[in-house]
C-alpha positions as CSV (number, residue, x, y, z in Angstrom):
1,X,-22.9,4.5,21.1
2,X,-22.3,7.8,19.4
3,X,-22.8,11.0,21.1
4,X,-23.2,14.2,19.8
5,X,-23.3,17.5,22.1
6,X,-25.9,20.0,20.1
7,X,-25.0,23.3,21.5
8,X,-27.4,26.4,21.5
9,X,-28.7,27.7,18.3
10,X,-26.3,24.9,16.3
11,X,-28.3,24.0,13.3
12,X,-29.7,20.3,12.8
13,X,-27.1,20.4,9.5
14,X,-23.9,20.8,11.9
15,X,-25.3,18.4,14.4
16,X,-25.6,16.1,11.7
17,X,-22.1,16.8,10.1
18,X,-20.6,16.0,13.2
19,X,-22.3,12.5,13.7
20,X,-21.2,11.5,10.5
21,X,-17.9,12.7,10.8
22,X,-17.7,10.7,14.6
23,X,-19.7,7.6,12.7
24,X,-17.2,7.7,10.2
25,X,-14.1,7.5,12.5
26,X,-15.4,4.3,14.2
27,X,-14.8,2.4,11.0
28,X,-18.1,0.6,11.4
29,X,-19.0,0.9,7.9
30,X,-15.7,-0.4,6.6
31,X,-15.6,-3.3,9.1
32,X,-18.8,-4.2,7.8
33,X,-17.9,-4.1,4.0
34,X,-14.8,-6.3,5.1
35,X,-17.0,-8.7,6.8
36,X,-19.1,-9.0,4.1
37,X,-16.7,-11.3,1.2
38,X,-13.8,-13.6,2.9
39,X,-10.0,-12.7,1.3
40,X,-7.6,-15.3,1.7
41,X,-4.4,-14.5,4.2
42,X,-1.9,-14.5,1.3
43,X,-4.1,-11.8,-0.5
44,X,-4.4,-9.4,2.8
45,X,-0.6,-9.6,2.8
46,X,-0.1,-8.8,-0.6
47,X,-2.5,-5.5,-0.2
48,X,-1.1,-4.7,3.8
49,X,2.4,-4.8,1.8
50,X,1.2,-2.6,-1.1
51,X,-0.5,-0.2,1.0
52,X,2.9,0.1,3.0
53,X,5.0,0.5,-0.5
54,X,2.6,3.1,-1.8
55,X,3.1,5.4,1.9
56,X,6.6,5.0,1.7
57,X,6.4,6.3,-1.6
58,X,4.5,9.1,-0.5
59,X,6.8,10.0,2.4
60,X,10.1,10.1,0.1
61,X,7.6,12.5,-2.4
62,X,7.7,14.7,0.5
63,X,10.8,14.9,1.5
């Protein structure tokens, strides 16, 4: 369960910012998108090794 502290005089805006932004970081959404369609073990791979190749990628931009 999410919890938001509302402090005094915090506008319902902010409080709600900050629940989406907690909501958000639980990954429930995202979970549920994946649960949704069934992708084979050789095609999570593939992306899980494409996802890696693409950060590394980023990283040497960096340096």
């Amino acid at each position: 369960m999410i919890v938001v502290p509302v402090k005094e005089g915090d506008s319902i805006e902010k409080a709600l910012k900050k629940f989406k932004r907690k909501f958000e970081k639980t990954g429930v959404v995202k979970e549920l998108r994946a649960r949704q369609q069934f992708d084979k073990p050789s095609v999570k791979n593939r992306l899980k090794r494409e996802k890696a190749v693409y950060v590394q990628q980023l990283r040497r931009v960096e340096e």
